[in-house]
The first five atom37 places (N, CA, C, CB, O) and aatype in JSON, in Angstrom:
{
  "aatype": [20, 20, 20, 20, 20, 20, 20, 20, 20, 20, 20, 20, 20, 20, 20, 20, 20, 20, 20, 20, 20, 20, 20, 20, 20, 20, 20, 20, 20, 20, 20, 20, 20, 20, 20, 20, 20, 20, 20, 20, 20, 20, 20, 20, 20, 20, 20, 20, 20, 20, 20, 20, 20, 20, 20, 20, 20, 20, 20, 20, 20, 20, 20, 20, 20, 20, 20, 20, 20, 20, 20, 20, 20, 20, 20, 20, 20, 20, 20, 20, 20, 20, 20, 20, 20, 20, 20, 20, 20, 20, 20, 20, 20, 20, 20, 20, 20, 20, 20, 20, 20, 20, 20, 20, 20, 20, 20, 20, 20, 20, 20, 20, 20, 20, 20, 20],
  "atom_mask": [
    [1, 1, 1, 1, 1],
    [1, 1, 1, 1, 1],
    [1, 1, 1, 1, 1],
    [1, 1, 1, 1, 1],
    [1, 1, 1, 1, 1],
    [1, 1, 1, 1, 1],
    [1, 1, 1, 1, 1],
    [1, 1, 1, 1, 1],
    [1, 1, 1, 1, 1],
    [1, 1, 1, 1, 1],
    [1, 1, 1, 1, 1],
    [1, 1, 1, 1, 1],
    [1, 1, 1, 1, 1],
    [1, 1, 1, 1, 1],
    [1, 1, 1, 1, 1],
    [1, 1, 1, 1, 1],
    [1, 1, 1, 1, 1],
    [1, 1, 1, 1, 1],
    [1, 1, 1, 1, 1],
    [1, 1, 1, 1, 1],
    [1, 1, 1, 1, 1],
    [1, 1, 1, 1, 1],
    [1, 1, 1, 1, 1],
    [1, 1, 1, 1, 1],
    [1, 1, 1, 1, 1],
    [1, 1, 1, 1, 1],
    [1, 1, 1, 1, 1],
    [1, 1, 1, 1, 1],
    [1, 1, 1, 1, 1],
    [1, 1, 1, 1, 1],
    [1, 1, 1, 1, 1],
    [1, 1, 1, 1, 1],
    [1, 1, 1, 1, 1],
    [1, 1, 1, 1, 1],
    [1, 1, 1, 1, 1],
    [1, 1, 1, 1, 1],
    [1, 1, 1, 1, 1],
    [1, 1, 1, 1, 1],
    [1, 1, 1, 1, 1],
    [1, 1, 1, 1, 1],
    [1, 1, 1, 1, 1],
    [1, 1, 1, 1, 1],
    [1, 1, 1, 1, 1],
    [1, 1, 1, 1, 1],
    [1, 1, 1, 1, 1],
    [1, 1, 1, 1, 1],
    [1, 1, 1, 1, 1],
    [1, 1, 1, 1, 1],
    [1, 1, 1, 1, 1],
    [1, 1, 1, 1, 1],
    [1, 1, 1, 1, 1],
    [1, 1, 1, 1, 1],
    [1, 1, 1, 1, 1],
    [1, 1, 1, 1, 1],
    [1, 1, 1, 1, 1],
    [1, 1, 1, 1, 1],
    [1, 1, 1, 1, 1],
    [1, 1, 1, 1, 1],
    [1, 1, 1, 1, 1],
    [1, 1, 1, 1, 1],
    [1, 1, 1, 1, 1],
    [1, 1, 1, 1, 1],
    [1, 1, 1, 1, 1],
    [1, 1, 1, 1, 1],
    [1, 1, 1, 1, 1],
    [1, 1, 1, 1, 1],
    [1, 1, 1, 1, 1],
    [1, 1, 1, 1, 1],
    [1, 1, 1, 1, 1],
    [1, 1, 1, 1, 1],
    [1, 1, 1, 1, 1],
    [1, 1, 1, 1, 1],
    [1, 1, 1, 1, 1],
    [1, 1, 1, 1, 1],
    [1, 1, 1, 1, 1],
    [1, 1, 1, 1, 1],
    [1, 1, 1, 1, 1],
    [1, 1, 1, 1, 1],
    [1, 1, 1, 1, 1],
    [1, 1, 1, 1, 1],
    [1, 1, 1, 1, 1],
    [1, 1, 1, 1, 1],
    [1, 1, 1, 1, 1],
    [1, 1, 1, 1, 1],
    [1, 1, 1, 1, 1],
    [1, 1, 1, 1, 1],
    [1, 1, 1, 1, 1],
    [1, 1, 1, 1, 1],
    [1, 1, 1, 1, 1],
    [1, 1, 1, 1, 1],
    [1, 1, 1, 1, 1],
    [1, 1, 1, 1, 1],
    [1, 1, 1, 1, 1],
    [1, 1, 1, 1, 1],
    [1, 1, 1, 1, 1],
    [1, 1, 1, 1, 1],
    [1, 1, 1, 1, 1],
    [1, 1, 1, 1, 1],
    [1, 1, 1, 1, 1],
    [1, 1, 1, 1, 1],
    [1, 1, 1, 1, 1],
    [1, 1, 1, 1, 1],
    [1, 1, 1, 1, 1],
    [1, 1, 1, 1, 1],
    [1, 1, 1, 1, 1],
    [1, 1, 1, 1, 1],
    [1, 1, 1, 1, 1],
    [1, 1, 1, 1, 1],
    [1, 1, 1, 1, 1],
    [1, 1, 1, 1, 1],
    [1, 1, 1, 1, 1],
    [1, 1, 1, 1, 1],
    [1, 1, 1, 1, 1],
    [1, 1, 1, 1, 1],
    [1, 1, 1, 1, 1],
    [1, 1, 1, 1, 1]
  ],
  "atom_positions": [
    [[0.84, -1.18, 0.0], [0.0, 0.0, 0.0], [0.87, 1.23, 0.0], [-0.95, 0.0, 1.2], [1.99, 1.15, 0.52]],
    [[0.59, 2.04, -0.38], [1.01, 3.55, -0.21], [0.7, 4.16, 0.79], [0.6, 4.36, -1.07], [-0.38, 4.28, 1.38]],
    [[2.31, 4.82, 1.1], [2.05, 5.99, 1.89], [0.86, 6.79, 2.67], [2.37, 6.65, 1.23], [0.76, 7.11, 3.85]],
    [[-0.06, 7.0, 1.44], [-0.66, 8.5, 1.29], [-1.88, 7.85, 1.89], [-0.81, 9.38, -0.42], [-2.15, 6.65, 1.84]],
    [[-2.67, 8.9, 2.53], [-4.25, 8.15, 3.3], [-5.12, 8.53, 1.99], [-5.08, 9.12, 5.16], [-4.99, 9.56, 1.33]],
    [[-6.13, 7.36, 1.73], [-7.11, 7.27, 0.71], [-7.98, 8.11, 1.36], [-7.66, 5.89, 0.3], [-7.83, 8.63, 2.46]],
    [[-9.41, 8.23, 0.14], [-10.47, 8.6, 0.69], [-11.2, 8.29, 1.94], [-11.03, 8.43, -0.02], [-11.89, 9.03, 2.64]],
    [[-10.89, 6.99, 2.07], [-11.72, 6.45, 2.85], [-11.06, 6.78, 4.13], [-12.01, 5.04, 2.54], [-11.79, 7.4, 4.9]],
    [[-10.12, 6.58, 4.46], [-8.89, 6.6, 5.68], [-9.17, 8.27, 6.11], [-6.87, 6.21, 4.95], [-8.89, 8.7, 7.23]],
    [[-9.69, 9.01, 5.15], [-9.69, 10.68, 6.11], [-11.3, 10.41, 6.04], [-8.9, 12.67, 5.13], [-11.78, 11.29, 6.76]],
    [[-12.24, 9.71, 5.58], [-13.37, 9.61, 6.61], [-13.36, 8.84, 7.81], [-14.42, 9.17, 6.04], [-13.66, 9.51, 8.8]],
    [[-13.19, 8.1, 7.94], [-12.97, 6.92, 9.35], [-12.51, 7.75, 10.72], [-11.48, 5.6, 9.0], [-12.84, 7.65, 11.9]],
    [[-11.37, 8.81, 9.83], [-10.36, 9.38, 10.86], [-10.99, 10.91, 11.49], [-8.73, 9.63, 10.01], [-10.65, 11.63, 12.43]],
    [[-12.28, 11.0, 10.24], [-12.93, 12.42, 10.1], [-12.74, 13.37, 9.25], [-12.78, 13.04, 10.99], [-13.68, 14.12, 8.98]],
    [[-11.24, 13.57, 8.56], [-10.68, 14.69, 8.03], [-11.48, 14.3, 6.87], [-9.06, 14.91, 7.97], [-10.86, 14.07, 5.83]],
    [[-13.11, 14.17, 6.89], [-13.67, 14.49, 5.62], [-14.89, 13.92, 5.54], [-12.89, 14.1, 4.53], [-14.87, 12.8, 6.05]],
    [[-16.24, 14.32, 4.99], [-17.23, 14.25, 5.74], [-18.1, 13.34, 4.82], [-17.76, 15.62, 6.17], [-17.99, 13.43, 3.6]],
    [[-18.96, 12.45, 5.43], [-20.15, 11.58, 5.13], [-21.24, 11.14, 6.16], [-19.64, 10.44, 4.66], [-21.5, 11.09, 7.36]],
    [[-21.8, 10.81, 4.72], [-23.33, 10.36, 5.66], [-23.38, 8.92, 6.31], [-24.78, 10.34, 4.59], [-23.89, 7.85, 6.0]],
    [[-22.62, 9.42, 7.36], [-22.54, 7.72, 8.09], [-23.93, 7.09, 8.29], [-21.8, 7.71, 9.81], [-24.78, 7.81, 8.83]],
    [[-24.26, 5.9, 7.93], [-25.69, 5.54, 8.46], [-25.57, 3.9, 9.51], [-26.85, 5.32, 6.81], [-26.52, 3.25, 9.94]],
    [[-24.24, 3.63, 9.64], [-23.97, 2.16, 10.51], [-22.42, 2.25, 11.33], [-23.91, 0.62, 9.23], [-21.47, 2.35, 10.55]],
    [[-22.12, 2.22, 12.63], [-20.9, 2.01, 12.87], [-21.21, 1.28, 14.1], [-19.98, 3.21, 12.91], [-22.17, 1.42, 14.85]],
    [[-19.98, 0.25, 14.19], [-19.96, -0.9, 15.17], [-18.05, -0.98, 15.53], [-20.78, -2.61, 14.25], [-17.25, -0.19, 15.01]],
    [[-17.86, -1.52, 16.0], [-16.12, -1.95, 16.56], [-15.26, -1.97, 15.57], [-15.85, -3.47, 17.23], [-14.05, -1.72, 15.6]],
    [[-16.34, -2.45, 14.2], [-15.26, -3.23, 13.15], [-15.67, -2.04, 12.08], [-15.63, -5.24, 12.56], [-14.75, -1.48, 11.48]],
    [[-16.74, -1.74, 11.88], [-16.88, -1.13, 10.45], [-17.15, 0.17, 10.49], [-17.91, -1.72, 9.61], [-17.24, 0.58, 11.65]],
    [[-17.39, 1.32, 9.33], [-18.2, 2.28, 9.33], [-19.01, 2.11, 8.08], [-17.52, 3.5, 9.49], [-18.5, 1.76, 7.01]],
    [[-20.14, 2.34, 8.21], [-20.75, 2.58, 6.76], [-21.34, 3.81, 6.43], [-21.77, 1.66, 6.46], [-21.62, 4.67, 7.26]],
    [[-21.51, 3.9, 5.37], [-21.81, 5.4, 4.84], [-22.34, 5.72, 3.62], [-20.73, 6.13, 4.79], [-21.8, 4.87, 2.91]],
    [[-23.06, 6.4, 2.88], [-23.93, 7.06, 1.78], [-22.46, 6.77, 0.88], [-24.68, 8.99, 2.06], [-21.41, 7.11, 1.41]],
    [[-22.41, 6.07, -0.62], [-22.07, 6.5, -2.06], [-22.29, 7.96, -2.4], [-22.89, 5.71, -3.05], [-23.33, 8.6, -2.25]],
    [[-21.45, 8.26, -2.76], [-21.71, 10.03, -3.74], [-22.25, 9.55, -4.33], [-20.69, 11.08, -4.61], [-23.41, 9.96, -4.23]],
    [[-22.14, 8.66, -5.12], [-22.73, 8.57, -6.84], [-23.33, 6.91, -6.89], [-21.09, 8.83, -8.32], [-23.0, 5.92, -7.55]],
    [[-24.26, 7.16, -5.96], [-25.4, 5.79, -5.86], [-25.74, 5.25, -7.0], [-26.8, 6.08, -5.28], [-26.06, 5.85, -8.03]],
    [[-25.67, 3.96, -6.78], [-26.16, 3.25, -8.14], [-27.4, 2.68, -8.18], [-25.34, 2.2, -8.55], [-27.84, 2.47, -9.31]],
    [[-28.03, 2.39, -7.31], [-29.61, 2.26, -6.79], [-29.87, 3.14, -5.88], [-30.04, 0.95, -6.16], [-29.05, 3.88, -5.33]],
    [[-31.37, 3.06, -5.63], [-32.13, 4.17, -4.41], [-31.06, 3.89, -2.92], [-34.31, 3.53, -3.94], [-30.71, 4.84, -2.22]],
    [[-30.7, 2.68, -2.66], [-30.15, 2.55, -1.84], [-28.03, 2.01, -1.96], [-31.25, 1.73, -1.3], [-27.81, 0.81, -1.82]],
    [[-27.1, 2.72, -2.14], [-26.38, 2.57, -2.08], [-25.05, 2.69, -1.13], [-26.61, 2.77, -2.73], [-24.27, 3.51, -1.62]],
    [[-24.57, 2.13, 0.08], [-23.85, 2.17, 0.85], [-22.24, 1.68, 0.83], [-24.52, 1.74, 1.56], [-22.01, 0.59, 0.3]],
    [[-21.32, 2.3, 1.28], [-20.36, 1.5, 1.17], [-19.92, 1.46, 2.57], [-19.38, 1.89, 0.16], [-20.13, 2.35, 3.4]],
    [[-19.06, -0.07, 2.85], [-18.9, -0.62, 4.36], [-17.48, -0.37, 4.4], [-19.35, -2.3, 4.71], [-16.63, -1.06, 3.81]],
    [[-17.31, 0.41, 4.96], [-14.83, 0.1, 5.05], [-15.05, -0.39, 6.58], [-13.04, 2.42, 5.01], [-15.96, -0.07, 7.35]],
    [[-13.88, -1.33, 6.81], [-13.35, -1.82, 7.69], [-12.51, -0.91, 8.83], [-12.71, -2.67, 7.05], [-11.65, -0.25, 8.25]],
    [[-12.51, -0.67, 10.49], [-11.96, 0.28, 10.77], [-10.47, 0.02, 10.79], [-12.5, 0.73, 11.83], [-9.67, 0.88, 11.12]],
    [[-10.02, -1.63, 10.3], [-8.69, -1.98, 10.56], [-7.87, -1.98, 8.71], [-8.76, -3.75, 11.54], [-8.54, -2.6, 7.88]],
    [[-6.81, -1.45, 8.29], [-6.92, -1.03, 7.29], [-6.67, -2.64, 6.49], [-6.0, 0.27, 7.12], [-6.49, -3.77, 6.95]],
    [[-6.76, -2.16, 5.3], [-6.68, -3.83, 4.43], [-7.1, -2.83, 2.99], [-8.32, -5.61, 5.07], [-8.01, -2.0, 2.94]],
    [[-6.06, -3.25, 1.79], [-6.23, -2.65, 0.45], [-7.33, -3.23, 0.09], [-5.15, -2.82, -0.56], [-8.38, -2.65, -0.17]],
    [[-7.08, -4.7, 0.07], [-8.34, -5.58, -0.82], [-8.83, -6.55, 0.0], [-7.87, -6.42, -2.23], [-8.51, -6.77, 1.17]],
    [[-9.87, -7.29, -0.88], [-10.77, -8.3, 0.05], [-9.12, -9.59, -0.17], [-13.01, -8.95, -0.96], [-9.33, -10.63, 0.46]],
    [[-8.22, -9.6, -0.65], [-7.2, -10.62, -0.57], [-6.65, -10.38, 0.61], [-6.2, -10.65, -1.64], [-6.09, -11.34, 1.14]],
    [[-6.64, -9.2, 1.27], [-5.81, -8.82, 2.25], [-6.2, -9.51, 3.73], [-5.85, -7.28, 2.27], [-5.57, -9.72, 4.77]],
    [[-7.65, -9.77, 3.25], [-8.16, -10.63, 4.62], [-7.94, -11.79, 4.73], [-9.45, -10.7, 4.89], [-8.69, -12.59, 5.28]],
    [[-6.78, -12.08, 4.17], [-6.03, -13.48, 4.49], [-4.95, -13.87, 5.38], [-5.54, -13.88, 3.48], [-4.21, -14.79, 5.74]],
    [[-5.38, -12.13, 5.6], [-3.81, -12.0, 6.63], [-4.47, -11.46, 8.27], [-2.38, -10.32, 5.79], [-3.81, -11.01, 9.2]],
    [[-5.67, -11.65, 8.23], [-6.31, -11.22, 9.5], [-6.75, -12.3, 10.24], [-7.42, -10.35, 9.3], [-6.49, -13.47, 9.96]],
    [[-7.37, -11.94, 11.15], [-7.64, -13.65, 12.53], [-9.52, -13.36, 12.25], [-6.82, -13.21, 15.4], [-10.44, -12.55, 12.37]],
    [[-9.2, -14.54, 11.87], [-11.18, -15.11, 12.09], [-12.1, -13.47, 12.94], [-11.32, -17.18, 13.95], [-12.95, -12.8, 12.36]],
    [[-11.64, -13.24, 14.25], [-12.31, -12.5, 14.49], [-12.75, -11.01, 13.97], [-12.04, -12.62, 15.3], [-13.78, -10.4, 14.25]],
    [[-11.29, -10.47, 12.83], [-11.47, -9.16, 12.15], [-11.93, -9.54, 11.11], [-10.39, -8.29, 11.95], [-12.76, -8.68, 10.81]],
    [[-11.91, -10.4, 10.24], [-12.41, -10.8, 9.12], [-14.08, -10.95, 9.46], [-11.62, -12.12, 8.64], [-15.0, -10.31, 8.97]],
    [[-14.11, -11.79, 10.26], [-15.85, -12.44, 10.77], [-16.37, -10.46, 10.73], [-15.98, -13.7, 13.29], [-17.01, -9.77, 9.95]],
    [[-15.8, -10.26, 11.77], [-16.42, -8.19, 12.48], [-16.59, -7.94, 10.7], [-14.43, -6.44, 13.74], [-17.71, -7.97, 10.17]],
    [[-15.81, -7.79, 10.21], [-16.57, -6.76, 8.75], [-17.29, -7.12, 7.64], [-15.65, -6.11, 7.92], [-17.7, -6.43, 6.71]],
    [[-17.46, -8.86, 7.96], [-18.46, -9.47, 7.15], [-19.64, -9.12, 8.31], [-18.14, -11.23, 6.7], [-20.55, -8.41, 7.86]],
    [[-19.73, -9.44, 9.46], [-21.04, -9.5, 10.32], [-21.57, -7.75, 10.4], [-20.62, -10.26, 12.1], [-22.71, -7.31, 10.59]],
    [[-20.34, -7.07, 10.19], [-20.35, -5.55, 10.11], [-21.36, -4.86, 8.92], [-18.79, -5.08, 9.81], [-22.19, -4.0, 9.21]],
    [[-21.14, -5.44, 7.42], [-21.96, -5.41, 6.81], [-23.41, -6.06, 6.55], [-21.41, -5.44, 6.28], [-24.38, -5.5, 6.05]],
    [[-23.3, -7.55, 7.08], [-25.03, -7.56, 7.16], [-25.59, -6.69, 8.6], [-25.66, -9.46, 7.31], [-26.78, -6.46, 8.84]],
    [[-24.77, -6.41, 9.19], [-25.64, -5.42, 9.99], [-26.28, -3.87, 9.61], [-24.83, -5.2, 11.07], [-27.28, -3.33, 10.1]],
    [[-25.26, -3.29, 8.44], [-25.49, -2.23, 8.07], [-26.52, -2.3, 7.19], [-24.51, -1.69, 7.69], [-27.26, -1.33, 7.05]],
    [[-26.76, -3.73, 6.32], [-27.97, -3.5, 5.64], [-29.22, -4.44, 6.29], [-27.69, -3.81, 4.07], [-30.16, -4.88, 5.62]],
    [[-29.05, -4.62, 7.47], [-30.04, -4.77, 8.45], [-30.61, -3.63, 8.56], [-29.64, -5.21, 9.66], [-31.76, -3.37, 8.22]],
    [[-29.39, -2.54, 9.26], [-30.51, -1.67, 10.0], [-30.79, -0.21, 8.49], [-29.59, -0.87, 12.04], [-31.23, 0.88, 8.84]],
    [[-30.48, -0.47, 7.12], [-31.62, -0.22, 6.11], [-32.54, -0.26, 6.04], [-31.74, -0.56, 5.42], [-33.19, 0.67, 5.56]],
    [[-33.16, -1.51, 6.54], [-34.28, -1.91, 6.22], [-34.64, -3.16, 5.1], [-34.75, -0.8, 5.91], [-35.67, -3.73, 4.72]],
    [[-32.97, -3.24, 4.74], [-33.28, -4.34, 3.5], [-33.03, -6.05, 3.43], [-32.39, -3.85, 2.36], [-32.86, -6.8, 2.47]],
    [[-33.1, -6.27, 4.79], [-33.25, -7.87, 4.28], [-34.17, -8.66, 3.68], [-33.16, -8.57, 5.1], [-34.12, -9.6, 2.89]],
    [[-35.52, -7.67, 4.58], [-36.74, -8.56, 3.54], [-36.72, -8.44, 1.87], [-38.39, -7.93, 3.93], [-36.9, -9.31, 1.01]],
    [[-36.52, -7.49, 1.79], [-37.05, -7.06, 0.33], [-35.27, -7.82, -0.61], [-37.43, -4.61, 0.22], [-35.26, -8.07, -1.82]],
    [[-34.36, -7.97, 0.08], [-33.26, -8.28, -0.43], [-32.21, -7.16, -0.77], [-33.61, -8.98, -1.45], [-32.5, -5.96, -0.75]],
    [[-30.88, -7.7, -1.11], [-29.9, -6.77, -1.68], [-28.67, -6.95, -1.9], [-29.83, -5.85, -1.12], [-28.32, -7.97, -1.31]],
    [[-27.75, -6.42, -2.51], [-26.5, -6.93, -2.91], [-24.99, -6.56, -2.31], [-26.51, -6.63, -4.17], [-24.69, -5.5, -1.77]],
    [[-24.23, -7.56, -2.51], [-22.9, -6.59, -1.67], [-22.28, -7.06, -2.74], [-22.11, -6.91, 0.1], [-22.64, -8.06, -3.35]],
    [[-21.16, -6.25, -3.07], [-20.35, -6.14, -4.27], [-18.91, -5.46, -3.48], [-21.19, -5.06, -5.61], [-18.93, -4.39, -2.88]],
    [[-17.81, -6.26, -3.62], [-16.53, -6.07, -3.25], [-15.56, -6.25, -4.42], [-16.24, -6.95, -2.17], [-15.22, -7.32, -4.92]],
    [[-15.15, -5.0, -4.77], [-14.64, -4.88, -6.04], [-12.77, -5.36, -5.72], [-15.02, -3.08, -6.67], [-12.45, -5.47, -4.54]],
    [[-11.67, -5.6, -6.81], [-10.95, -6.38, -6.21], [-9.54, -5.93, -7.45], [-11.71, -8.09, -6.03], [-9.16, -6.62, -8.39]],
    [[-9.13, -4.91, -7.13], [-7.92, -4.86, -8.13], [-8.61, -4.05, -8.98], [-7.31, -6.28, -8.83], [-9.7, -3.49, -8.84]],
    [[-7.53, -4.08, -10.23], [-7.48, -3.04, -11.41], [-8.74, -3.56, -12.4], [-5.81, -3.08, -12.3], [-9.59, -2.79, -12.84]],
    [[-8.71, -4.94, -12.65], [-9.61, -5.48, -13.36], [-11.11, -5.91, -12.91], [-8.99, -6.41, -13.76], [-12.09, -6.24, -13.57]],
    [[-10.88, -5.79, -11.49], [-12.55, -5.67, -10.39], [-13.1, -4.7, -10.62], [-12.56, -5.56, -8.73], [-14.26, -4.52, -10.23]],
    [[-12.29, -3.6, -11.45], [-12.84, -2.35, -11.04], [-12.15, -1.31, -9.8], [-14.19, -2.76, -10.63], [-11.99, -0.12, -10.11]],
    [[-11.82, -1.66, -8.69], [-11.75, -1.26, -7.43], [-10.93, 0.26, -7.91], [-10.92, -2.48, -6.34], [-10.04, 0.52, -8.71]],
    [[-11.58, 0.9, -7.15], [-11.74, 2.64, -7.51], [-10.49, 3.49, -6.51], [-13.68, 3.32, -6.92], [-9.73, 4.4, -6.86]],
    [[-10.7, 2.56, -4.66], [-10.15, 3.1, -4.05], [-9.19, 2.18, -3.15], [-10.97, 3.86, -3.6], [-9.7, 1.29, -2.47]],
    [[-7.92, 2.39, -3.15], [-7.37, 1.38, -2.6], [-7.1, 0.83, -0.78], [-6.31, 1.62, -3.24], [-6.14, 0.67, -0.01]],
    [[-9.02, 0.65, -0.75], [-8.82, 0.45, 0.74], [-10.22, -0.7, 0.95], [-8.93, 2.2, 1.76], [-11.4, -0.47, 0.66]],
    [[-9.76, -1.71, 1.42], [-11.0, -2.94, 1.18], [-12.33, -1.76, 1.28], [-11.08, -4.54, 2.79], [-12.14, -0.56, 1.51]],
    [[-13.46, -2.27, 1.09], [-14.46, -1.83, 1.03], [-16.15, -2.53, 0.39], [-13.93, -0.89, 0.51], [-16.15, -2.87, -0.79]],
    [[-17.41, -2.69, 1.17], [-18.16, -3.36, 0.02], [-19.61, -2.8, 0.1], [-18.16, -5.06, 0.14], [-20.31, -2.55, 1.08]],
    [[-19.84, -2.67, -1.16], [-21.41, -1.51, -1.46], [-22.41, -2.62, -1.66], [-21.43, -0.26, -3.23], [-22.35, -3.54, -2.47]],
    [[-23.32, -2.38, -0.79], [-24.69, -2.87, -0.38], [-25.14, -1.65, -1.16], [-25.16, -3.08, 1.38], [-24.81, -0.48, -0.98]],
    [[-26.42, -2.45, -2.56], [-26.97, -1.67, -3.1], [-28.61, -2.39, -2.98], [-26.22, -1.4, -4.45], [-28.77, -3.6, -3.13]],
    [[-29.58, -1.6, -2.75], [-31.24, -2.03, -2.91], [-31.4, -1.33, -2.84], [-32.14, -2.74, -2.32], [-30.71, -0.35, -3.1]],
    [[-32.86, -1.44, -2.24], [-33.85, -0.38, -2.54], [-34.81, -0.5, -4.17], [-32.86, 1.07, -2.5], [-35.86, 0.09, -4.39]],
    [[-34.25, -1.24, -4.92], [-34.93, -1.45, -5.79], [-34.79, -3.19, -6.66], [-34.61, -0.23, -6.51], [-33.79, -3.75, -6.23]],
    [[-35.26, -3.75, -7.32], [-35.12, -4.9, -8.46], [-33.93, -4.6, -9.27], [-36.42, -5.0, -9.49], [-33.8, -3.67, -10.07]],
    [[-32.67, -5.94, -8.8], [-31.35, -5.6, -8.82], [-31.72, -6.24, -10.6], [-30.04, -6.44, -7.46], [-32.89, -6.32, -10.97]],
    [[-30.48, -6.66, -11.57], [-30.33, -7.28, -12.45], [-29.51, -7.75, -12.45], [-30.45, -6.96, -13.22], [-28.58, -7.4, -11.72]],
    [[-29.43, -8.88, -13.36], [-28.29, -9.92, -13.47], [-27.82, -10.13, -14.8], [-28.69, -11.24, -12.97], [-28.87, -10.01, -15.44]],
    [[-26.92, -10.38, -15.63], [-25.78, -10.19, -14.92], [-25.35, -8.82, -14.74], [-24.81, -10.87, -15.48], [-25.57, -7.98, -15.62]],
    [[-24.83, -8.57, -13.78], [-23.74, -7.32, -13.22], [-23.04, -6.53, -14.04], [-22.65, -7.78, -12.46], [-22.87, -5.32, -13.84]],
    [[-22.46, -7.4, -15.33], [-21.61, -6.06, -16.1], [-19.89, -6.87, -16.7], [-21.21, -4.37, -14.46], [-19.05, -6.19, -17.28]]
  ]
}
């Protein structure tokens, strides 16, 4: 990883502002700028990790916290009944935008398949 603190690392820390809507021991979650459904969130981990590979290097219990971290955040949405998606993007060819694990719970509406 680099040096330099990502986006995500000066929200967690504060030096930069969002619409937090879930925080627990392990995670924060918070509003997408640029939502891709009615409901779009992204979950970062409060312990740092580039990618979802990186959690190979953590103990059952930090890994378990930011998986249990995110179905909690789209618990308290409102969206288990109705359903919804988590998408953890993974490298250059995942897509992955920002280099700090991270995974967007999107609903609120009738997802489609395939993804893209």
């Amino acid at each position: 990883m680099s040096g330099s603190e990502t986006i995500f690392e000066r929200i967690l820390h504060g030096g930069a502002p969002a619409d937090v809507v879930y925080e627990d021991e392990h995670v924060l979650a918070f509003r997408d700028l640029r939502p891709q459904a009615p409901v779009h969130v992204l979950v970062i981990p409060k312990k740092r990790a580039r990618n979802l590979s990186d959690l190979r290097e953590w103990d059952a219990t930090g890994a378990g916290g930011f998986i249990r971290g995110v179905a909690a955040a789209a618990a308290s949405l409102g969206l288990e009944e109705a359903g919804y998606r988590v998408v953890m993007n993974c490298g250059r060819h995942g897509q992955q935008s920002v280099d700090y694990l991270h995974a967007h719970i999107l609903g609120g509406r009738q997802l489609h398949w395939p993804p893209g």
